[in-house]
Structure formats: structure tokens, C-alpha cells
N, C-alpha and C positions, 0 to 999 in steps of 0.2 A: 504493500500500500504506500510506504514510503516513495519509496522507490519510483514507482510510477508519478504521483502528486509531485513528485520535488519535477519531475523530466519534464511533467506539462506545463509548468510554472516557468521553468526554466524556457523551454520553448518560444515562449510569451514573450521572454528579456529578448530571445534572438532574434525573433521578426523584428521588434520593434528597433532594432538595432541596424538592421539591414535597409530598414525602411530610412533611415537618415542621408543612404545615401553614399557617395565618395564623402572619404572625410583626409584631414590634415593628419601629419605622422602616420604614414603608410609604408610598407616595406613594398615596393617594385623593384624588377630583376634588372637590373645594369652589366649582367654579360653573360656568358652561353659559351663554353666549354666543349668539343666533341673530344672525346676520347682516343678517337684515328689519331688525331695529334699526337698521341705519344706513344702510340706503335713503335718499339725499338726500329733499330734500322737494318734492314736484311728480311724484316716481315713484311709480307705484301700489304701494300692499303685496302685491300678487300679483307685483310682477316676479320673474323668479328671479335670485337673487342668490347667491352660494360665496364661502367662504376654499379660497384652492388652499394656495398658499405663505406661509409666515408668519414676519416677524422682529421682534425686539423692539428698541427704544432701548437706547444703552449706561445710561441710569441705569434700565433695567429697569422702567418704567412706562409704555410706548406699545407697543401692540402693531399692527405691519402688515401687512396681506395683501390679496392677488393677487386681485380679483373679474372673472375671465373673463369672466362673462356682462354685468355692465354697464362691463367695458371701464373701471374705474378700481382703485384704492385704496382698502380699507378703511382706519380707525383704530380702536382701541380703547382704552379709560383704563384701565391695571388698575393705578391708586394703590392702590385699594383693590381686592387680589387676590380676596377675597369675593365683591364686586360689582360687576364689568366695566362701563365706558359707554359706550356709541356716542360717539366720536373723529373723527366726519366723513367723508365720503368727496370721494374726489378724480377726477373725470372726466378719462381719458387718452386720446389723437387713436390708438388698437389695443386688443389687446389684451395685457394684461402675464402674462407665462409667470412670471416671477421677481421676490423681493424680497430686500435685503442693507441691511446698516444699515453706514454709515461714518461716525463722529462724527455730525453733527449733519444728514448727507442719508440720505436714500431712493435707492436705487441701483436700479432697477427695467428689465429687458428687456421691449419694447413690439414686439411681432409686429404688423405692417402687411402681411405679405404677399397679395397678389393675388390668386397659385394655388399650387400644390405646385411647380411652374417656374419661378414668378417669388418668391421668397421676400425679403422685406426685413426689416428694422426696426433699431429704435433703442436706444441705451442712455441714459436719462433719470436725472437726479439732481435731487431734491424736496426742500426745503429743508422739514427733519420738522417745525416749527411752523408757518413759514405754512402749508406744504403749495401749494407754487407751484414749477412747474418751472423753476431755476437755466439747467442746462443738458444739451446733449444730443447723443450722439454717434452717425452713420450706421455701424450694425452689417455694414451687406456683406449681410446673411442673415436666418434667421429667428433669434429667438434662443431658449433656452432657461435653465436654469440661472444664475444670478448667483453669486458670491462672490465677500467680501472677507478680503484676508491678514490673519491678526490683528495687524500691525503697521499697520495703513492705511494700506499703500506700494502695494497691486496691488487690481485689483478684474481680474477674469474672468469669462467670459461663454461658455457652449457656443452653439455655432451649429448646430441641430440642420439643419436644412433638412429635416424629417420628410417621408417615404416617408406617398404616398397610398397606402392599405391597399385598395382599390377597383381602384386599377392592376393587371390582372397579377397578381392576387390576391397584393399587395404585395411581392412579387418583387423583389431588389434585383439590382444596381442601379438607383436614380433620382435622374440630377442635377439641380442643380447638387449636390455633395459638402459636408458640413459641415464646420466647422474649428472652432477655438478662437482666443476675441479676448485678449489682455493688454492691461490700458491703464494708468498709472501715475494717480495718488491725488494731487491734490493740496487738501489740507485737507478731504478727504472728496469732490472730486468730479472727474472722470476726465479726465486729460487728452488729447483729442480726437486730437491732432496727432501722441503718441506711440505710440497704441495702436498694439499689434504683431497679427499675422497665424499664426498656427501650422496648418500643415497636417497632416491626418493621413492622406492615402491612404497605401495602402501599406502599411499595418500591418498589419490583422487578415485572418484566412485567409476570416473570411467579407465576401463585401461590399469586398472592398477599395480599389475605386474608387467605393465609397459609402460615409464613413462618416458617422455619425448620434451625435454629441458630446449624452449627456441631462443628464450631471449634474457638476460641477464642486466641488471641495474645497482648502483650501490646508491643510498644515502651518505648526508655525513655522518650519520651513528654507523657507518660501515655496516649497516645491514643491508643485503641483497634482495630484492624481489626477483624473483624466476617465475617464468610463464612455460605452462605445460599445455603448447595449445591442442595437439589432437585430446589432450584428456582433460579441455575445459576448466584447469587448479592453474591455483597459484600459490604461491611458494614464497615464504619470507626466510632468509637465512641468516645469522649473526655470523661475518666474517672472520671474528676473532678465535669463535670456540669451534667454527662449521656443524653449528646446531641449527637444526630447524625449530625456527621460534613462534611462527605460527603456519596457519596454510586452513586455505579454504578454494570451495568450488567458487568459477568466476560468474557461474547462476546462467540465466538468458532474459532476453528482453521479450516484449509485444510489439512488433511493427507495423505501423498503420501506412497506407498512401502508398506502397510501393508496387514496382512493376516486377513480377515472377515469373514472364515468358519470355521465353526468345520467341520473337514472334513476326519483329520489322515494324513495330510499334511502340509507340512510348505513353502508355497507360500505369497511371499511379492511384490506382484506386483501390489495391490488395492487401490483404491482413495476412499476416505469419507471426504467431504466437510462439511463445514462448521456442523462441530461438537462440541455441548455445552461441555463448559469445567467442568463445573459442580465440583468445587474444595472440596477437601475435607478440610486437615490440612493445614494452614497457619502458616508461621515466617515473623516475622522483617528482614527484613539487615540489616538496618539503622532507624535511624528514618522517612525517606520518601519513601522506598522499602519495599516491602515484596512479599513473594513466595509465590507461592500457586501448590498445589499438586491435579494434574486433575485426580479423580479417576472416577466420573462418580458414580452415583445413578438411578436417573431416565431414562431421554433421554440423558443422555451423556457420558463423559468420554473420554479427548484426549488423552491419554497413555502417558504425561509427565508433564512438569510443567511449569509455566509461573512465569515472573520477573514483578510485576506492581511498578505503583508509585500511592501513595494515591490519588493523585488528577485523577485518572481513567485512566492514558494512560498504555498501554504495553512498555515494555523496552525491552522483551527479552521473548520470545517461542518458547521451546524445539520442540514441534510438536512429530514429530516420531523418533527426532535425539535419544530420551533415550532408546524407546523400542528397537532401532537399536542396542544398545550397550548390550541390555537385551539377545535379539537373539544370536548375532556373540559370547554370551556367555555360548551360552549352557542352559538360561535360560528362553526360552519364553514359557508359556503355551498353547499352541496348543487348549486346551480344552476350550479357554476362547477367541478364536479369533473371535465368532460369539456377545459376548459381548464387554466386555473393555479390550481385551488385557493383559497387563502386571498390570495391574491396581495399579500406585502410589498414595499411600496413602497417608503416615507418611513422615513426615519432620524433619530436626533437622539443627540449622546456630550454628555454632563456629567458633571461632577467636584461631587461633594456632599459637605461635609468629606474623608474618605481616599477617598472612595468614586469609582469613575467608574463611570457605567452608561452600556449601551445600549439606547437605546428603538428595536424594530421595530415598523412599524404596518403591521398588515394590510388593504389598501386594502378588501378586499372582507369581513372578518371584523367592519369593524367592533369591533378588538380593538388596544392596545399592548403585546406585553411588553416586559418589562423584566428586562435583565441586569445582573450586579456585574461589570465587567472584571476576571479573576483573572491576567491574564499568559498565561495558559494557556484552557484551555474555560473560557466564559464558564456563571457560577452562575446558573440563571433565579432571577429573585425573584418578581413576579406577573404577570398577565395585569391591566392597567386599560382598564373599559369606553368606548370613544371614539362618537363620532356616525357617519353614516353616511358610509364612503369618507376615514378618514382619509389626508390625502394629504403633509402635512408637521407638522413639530413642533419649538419652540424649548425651550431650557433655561435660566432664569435661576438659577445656583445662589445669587445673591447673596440671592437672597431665597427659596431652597428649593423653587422653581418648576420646573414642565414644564406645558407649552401646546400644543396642539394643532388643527390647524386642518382640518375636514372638509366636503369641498366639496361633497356632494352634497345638491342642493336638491330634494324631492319636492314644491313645489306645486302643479304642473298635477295632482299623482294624490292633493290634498289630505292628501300626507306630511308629515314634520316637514321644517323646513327646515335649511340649513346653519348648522353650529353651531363656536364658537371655544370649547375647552374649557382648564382649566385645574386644576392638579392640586398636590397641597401634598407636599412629601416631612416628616412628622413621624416622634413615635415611638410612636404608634397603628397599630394590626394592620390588616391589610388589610381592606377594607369591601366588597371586591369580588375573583371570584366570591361570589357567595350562595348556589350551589350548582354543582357541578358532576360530573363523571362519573370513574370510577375506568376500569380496562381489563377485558377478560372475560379470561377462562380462556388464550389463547392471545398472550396481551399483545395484544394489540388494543385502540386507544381504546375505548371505548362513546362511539358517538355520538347526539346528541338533541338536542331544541329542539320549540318548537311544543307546549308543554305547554300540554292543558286542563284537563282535569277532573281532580281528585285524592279519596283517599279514606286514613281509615287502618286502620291493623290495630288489631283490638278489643281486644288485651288485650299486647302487647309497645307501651311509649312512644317515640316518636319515630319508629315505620315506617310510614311513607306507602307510597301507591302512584299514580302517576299513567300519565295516555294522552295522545300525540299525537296531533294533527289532520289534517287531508287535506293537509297540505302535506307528508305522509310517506306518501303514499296507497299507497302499493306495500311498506311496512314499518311497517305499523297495530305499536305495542307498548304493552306495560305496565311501568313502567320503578317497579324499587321501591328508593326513597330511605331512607338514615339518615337523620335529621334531629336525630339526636342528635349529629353530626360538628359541625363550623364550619370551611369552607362544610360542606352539607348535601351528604352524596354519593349520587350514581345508584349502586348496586352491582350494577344487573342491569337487563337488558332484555329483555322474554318475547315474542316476537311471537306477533300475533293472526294466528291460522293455522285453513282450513277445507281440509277434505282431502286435509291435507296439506302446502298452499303459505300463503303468505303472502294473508291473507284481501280480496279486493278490493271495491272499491263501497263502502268504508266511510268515517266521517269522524267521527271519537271525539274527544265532547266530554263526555260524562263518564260515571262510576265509581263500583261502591257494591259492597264484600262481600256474598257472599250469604251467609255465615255457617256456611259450610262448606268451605270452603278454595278456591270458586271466585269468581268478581266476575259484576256484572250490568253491563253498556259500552251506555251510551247515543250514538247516531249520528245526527248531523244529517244530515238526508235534503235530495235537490235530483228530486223526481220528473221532471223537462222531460232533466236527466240521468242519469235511472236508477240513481240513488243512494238506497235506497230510506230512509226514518224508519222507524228499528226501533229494537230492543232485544234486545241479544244478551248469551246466557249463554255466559260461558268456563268450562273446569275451572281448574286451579291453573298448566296447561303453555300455557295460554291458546288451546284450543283450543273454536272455537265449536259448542256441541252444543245449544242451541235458539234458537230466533226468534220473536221478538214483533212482527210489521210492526202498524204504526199502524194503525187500523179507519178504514175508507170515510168513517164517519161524521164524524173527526177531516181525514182528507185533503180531503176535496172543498172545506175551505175552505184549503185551505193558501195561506201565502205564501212568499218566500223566509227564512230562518232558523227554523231548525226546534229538534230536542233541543240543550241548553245543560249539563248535569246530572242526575244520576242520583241518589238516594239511597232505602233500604230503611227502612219503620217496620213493623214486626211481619210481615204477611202481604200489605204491599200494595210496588210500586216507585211513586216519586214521580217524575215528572221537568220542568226546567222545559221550558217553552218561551223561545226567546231575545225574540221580539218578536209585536207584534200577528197573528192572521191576520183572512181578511175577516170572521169572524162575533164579533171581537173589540170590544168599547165601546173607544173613544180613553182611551189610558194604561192600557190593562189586556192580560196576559195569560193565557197558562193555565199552570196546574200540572197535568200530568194522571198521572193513577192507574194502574198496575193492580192488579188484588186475585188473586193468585198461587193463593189455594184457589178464588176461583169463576171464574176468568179471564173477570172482567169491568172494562170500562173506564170511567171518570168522571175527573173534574176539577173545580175552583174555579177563580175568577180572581184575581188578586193584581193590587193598581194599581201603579202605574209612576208614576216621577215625571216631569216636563213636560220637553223638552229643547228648552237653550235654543239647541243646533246640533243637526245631526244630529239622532238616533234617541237611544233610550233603550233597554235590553233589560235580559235579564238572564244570567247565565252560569256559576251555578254554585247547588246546592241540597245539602245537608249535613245529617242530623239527628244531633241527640246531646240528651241528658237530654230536657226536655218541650218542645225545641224544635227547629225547621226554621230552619238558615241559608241566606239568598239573598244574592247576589251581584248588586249592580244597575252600570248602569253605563251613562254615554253613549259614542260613537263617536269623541272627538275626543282629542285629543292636545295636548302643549305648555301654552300659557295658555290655551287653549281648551275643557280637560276641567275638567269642574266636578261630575259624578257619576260617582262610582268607590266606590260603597262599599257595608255590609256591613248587611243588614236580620237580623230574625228575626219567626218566626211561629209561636205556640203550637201546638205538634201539635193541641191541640184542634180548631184551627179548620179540621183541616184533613178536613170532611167532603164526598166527593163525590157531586158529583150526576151522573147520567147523562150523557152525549154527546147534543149537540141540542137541550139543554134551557136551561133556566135555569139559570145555574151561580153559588154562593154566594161573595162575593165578604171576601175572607179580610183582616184588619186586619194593618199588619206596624209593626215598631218599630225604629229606626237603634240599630246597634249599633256600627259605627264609618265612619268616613271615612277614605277609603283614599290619599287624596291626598298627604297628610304622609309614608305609608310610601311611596310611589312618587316623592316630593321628596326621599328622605333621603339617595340617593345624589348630587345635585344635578347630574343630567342634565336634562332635558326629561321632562314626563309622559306616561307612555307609554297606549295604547290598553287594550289589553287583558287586563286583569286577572282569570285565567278561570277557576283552580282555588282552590278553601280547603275543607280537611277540620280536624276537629278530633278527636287522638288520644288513646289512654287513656288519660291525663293528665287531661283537660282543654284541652289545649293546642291553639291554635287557630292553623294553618300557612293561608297563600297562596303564589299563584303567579302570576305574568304567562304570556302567549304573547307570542315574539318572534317570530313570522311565517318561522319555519325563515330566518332571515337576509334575506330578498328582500325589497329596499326597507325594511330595519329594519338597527339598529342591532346588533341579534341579543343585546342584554341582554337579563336574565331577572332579574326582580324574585322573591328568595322570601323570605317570612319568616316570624317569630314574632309574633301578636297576643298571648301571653299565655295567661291562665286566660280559659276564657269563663261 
């Protein structure tokens, strides 16, 4: 009863907190790390490389982390916190689960194990300049988790000995059983002979002759909390005697509003009771508090985090209040609603003058927030956008820092790679969301993402209107934005609906008023999956009551990427084409027509500029006064995108010639370069920058697609170019 009452209360502080707005003293990200960077030399730049875990020097200038895949240590210089440097990498005889900073070594756990039965490895201490292993001590197991007491008297080590999920359909138990190592600190490095042994069967009611030690924390009374997340316990230890001094189940929560299907929908209207919390990474607050991060392994996972007090009671659960803030952000994965959700992971507590906050990072959102620790229910402050699979994160207050390290590498799918980010707490407003989503009618998030095409309303300022892509194929909408807010808020979502249901076969890429209170929705077609290229009319409830399928003559040359954009000049629709088809000259596409009073069809070609990777296309078409804006752009990402930007072309020229014919080929003029506004948050440059309308103002709005979260970062660039 507690428990629930304090989290709806709590609740209550958070919206109302949210609802203020960007506020002053905000932490935003001022530089973006990839990891390639410190690829020794003689490894090819395709290797895959991650930050898993990450810790910094006590003088706050060396940042360390955990490279799974090549089996060592990163370094990184952030003297200058601006502009991070590849710091070396250090090749280790396993691989390293964990990193801890002790004066002047690297304390890092090195998994050598076999099989899931024979489990080993070491506890290795790296002396942080040379960067050359001192010394090193035989763990008994596999190891997990590291930390160091803040007095550097203890360093601790979870010994997970992780359950094969393949076994038995990961069925527990499977020994040998994990424990927890103590080993005493001398001048930063462990000493070997004294380490102690802590067992924990016996404890938790799940699993109890298997337990599974993930994550480890000291207070300053040098007591440890340990988290046994497949067996839902936690674990308090006195460092000194290696007694277990208390320990209780981490219980589960009741979750209201969420979405439980993979489905290509983003519905929050689902209850799941009493759901094991299953914590993963734990912090201190204090010496009687600590957090725990529910990401769920086994049976569980509550999609947020909880606030205990050692002696086992709850202070404070998040529930769904976090995944809520993940949503209205543009970041929830849809893909992972029939699992864990947003799945928070990673933790990090600092104190920034009065202030202590909690950072939760959502492994799969691609998202951190950040709380004010009140004593009481924590105050959310923002949502800051992180790389893909944030998995841990350090705090240096001395220098107003938060750092975080995201270990998922997409190069084999020519994704962005793994990135070490870093973030400034000043007293500038927050820079991030740029746009996000309010709730409907029934307090339910509004969820979204995968924005293409946008348009706006002719005569109120600052009202857009945009559509989602097939990556929502089962919940086509039209989502209409303020934009006169900061961030820019979603206030509505209208699904695209034909007789009734929710309209299938579609894939909306863009949008143009028809000037009567309905829109005309252009649909990239894929004929080989009957998905047909068309052009469809909604009313204002967004229901579709005509069709325009592409003519024979346009199809039989088709290739793959088809409609990009839609927009209306007097009596004709425009729309682009995204890239070449076969009856297309190299570097050129079409714009094709239709002319609404004689329902006939033509086009021009518009050239393309040369790509120096990848493709070149286009993805978005706009008219306003005597001109047509396009949207050009290559397919690459990171330092590797070099067109992303914004052309125009005199309506004049914009006369069609027939289908099949000769088609007049249209002169266009650079109106901006889109690269600086997709650099300003100082992440990595993202792909696809796919909508821009310009509103009765004058005012000229874009938009990225963050690929409905899968295999993205799930940020969403939106802005303001100005008068155009």
C-alpha cells in the first residue's frame, strides 16, 4: 500500500515538472566519441569495437572502458572535454566484463571462461599510464561487476557465473553458483592472498542454489549492495568482516499504460501486475539509499527504477513514470514491447554543487534521464539523447561532467558505430528533446517516431503536420505538432484509417493540405510486396476516400524507393521521387505530377548530386511563394555524410511533360546545408533527414527519421531554419 501511494504521489511531482518546460542549468552533450578511433593500429576499421563499462581517473581527465569485442581497454583524453582523443588501447589475454579506477591502476575483471560449467577469470590491475598489467589475481569464476570503496581500502568483484539462456530454456538452476570476491587495496592494487570469499546460496526464494551476483556498489560505511538479478534479491555486505548484513527480495511492481506487443504499433493502454523487478546496476545515495535499475533478465523487468533503503523497504518507484518520459520522447522501442520495454540498465549518482542527481539509461531507448534527488520522489529534470545501447555512465562533478559509454556497434549493417559521449551540466536550457509528445484524452503517452514527410497549416503559425513510415505499418498517422512550444509538441495523433480499421499496405512519406481541411499522403510503394505507389486523399478524421495508384507507364520502370514527398501548387500534386529508376539518366530523378482537373500524369527531372558513398536521393518536396523546396541527401551517416541539404526550384520551371517521353530537366539552387543543424547537438550525423515544410510565417521547420528506435539511436533532429 505504501509503496504504490508514495509512486502515484510521486508521479504527480513528475508531470508537473515536465510540464515547466526547458529550464536553466541543464546538462547537454558537447561531444560524441566513436570508438573506431582507437582501434590499435594493424586492426582493420571494420573490426567491431564497444564501450560496455566506463571509468574515469581520479584527476578527471582519462576516460576507461571495457571493449568486449576486441578483448582489451579503451583510453580516452578528455583534457579537453570538447574534444575527446583516442588514449590507446590495451590488448587483455579474455575478455573484460568490468572497469574501476583506484588511485593510479585500472582494476578491471577478465572473463577467460571455457563454457557456462567451467567458468574462470581474473582480477587484473593496469598501471593507468603505462597501461601495462602490474598484477593479477585468480577470481575462482567468471567475473562481473568491479568496484572500488571510496576510501581505496576494498575493491569487489561479482562473480556472476551466468546461466546459459539456451539451457533448459535458461531454467535455473545452473552451477557452479556465483558469489562475491572482497580483496583489500593496497596502494591501488588488490591484494591477492587476502581476498575473501562471500557466499550467497541461500538467500533469494528464486534460484536459491543458483545465485547470479551482476552488479556490485560500496557506500562510505564500506558496505556493498549486490544485485542478484535473475533471482530478483539483493544483497547488502559489510566489506570489512565479508558478512552478509542484510538481504531481501527486490519484490515487483503494477504497471499501468504500457504497450506489451510487438505488433508495428505504439499502444499504451496495458496493465502487467505484479512484475519482478529483476534489477540490474545499482548506486548509493547515501549511505542508507540506493537505486536500483529494473532491466529484467529472466521473468522480469519493470521498465524503470526503484529508490530502497538497506534495511529492505521501498522509498520510491518509478513504475512506468520513466518509460513514459522515454515515449513522449520519441524514444521507445516498439520492437521490445512484447519483452522489457525500454529496458534501464546502467546507473550513474552525482552531486553537482547542492544538487545530486540520478542518471537512468535506457539500454534499448537509446535515452538518459535525469533526476534531482529530493529525499523523497525523485524530480525528473530531462531526458539527454545517448548513442545506441547505453550500457554505463560516469560523473565527474569536478568538472560538471556526465559521460557515457554505448556499446552497440552496427558495422557489419553499415550502422553508426559505438560511441563514448559526454555531457556539460551548465546554466543553459535544455537542447534536447526538440520535440516531443504531450498525452491524449485518457492520459495516455502519445507515442511516435519514424517521422517523414511534414507539411503546414496555411494560415495559423507554427502548426505542422506530419506522417510516419512503414516502420509503424499497422498504425499509419498524422501527428499534428505546435511548433510554436520549445520543444515542439505532438498534441494529436489521427490514424490513417480505411473502412474503418487502421489503413494497411501503406508506407507514408509525405504530406500536403489539400486546402480544404483534408491532406493528400504520399506512399512509397515496394510492388514485388504489394505495397502498392499511390497517392491517397484523407478527410480531416484521416480517413482515406480516394486513390491515385501510379500509371503503368510510371511503374514498369520502377526501382526500389519510390514517393519521398508530396506537395500541392494550384490544381496539380507534385511528388518527389527518392532515387533513380531504370528509364532514369545517372544523377537525375523525377518529380512527377498530377493535374487534379484533367487527371493527367507528367513529370521533369531534377539532377542529383554525385555520391561520394552510397546513393544520393531525395526526401522531401514543399512549395510556398514562387518556389519548390527539395530535400537532397546521401545515405551515410557519422563523418561519412557529406549531403544533407536543402535545394529550391522556381515553380516556373516546373512544367510537365508526359510519361515516356522526354522529360525537361529542371535547374535547382542550394538553399542550405543541413549538416551544421544535425552537428548542433554534437552527437554523430544522423541519416535521414526526411520532412521540412514551411509555415504561414514564412518559417521554415525540418525533421529527421529515427528509424522507430531499431538499430538507431531513436533521436529526432527538429528544427527552425528561419524566414525562407
Amino acid at each position: 500500500m505504501f509503496d504504490r501511494t508514495f509512486r502515484r504521489s510521486a508521479l504527480a511531482v513528475m508531470v508537473a515538472a515536465v510540464a515547466t518546460g526547458a529550464q536553466a542549468d541543464a546538462f547537454n552533450r558537447i561531444a560524441s566519441f566513436s570508438t573506431a578511433k582507437n582501434l590499435p593500429a594493424g586492426v582493420e576499421r571494420q573490426q567491431e569495437t564497444s564501450a560496455e563499462i566506463i571509468a574515469v581517473s581520479e584527476d578527471g581527465k582519462t576516460l576507461v572502458y571495457s571493449d568486449s569485442p576486441l578483448e582489451g581497454l579503451g583510453f580516452v583524453d578528455i583534457s579537453n572535454a570538447d574534444a575527446p582523443k583516442p588514449a590507446g588501447h590495451l590488448k587483455l589475454e579474455g575478455e573484460p566484463t568490468s572497469v574501476a579506477i583506484a588511485g593510479d591502476y585500472v582494476l578491471t575483471g577478465v572473463n577467460t571462461s571455457k563454457s557456462y560449467v567451467a567458468p574462470s577469470g581474473f582480477l587484473a590491475a593496469i598501471d593507468l599510464d603505462e597501461k601495462e598489467i602490474e598484477k593479477r589475481c585468480d577470481l575462482g569464476g567468471q567475473p562481473d561487476s568491479v568496484a572500488v570503496s571510496k576510501d581505496g581500502k576494498y575493491v569487489a568483484v561479482a562473480i556472476e557465473n551466468e546461466r546459459d539462456e539456451d539451457l533448459n530454456e535458461g531454467e535455473l538452476p545452473q552451477l557452479p553458483a556465483g558469489f562475491l570476491v572482497i580483496a583489500p587495496l593496497e596502494d591501488g592494487k588488490p591484494d591477492c592472498d587476502g581476498m575473501r570469499r562471500v557466499e550467497m546460496t541461500g538467500l533469494a526464494e528464486i534460484g536459491a542454489d543458483d545465485p547470479e551476483p551482476e552488479f556490485v556498489d560500496f557506500n562510505d560505511n564500506n558496505e556493498i549492495v549486490v544485485t542478484l538479478q535473475e533471482n530478483n534479491h539483493l544483497v547488502v555486505v559489510d566489506a570489512k568482516t565479508a558478512k552478509v548484513i542484510n538481504h531481501f527480495s527486490a519484490g515487483s511492481v503494477d504497471l499501468k499504460n504500457v504497450d506489451l506487443k510487438k505488433d508495428r504499433t505504439l499502444t499504451f493502454n496495458k496493465t502487467q501486475e505484479n512484475r519482478l523487478r529483476e534489477p540490474d546496476s545499482v548506486k548509493w545515495l547515501d549511505s542508507d539509499r540506493f537505486v536500483t535499475a529494473n532491466e529484467g533478465d529472466f521473468n522480469g523487468g519493470a521498465r524503470g527504477f526503484t529508490i530502497f533503503h538497506k534495511d529492505g523497504r521501498v522509498l520510491y518507484e518509478s513504475a512506468e513514470a520513466f518509460e513514459h518520459q522515454i515515449i513522449m520522447a520519441g524514444h521507445y522501442p516498439e520492437k521490445r514491447s512484447g519483452k522489457k520495454g525500454n529496458e534501464p540498465e546502467g546507473l550513474a549518482i552525482g552531486t553537482f554543487g547542492d544538487d545530486t542527481y540520478i542518471f537512468v539509461l535506457s539500454e534499448r531507448g537509446g535515452a538518459i534521464g535525469v533526476y534531482r534527488d529530493t529525499g523523497a520522489a525523485p524530480e525528473f529534470v530531462q531526458l539527454l539523447p545517448s548513442g545506441i545501447a547505453p550500457e554505463s555512465a560516469v560523473t565527474i562533478p569536478s568538472r560538471n561532467l556526465l559521460v557515457s559509454a554505448n556499446e552497440k556497434d552496427l558495422i557489419e549493417d553499415k550502422g553508426p558505430r559505438s560511441h563514448v559521449m559526454v555531457y556539460k551540466l551548465d546554466d543553459d536550457a535544455a537542447a534536447y528533446p526538440q520535440i516531443k509528445s504531450g498525452r491524449n484524452d485518457v492520459g495516455e503517452p502519445i507515442g511516435w517516431g519514424a517521422l517523414s514527410g511534414m507539411t503546414a497549416d496555411a494560415k495559423k503559425p507554427g502548426l505542422l503536420y506530419a506522417v510516419n513510415d512503414s516502420f509503424y505499418s499497422k498504425q499509419p498517422s498524422i501527428f499534428t505538432i505546435d511548433a510554436n512550444q520549445t520543444p515542439a509538441k505532438i498534441v494529436k495523433a489521427t490514424p490513417v484509417t480505411r473502412d474503418g480499421k487502421a489503413a494497411e499496405k501503406l508506407d507514408l512519406e509525405g504530406i500536403t493540405q489539400d486546402g480544404q481541411g483534408g491532406f493528400w499522403l504520399a506512399s512509397e510503394g515496394k510492388t514485388k510486396k504489394k505495397v502498392p505507389h499511390a497517392i491517397y486523399h484523407v478527410n480531416a478524421n484521416g480517413v482515406i476516400d480516394r486513390t491515385l495508384n501510379f500509371p503503368e507507364t510510371l511503374l514498369k520502370h520502377e526501382k526500389r524507393f519510390g514517393s519521398e514527398g508530396i506537395t500541392l501548387i494550384g490544381d496539380s500534386l507534385w511528388i518527389a521521387i527518392q532515387r533513380q529508376w531504370e528509364d532514369d539518366p545517372e544523377n537525375t530523378v523525377k518529380l512527377v505530377s498530377y493535374n487534379l482537373k484533367t487527371n493527367t500524369w507528367g513529370a521533369v527531372r531534377y539532377p542529383t548530386e554525385t555520391a561520394t558513398k552510397g546513393w544520393v536521393g531525395l526526401s522531401e518536396i514543399t512549395a510556398y511563394d514562387d518556389e519548390v523546396y527539395i530535400i537532397e541527401r546521401d545515405n551515410q551517416i557519422g563523418e561519412d555524410a557529406k549531403i544533407k541539404r536543402l535545394y529550391k526550384v522556381e515553380q516556373s520551371e516546373l512544367k510537365p511533360a508526359p510519361l515516356g517521353g522526354e522529360l525537361p530537366v529542371v535547374k535547382k539552387e542550394l538553399v542550405r546545408d543541413f549538416i551544421p543543424d544535425l552537428k548542433a547537438l554534437n552527437g554523430y550525423v544522423t541519416d535521414k533527414i526526411e520532412g521540412f515544410t514551411v509555415d504561414a510565417t514564412g518559417t521554415g521547420y525540418a525533421v529527421t527519421d529515427n528509424d522507430g528506435v531499431d538499430d538507431s539511436s531513436g533521436e529526432t533532429n527538429f528544427f527552425s531554419v528561419g524566414k525562407m
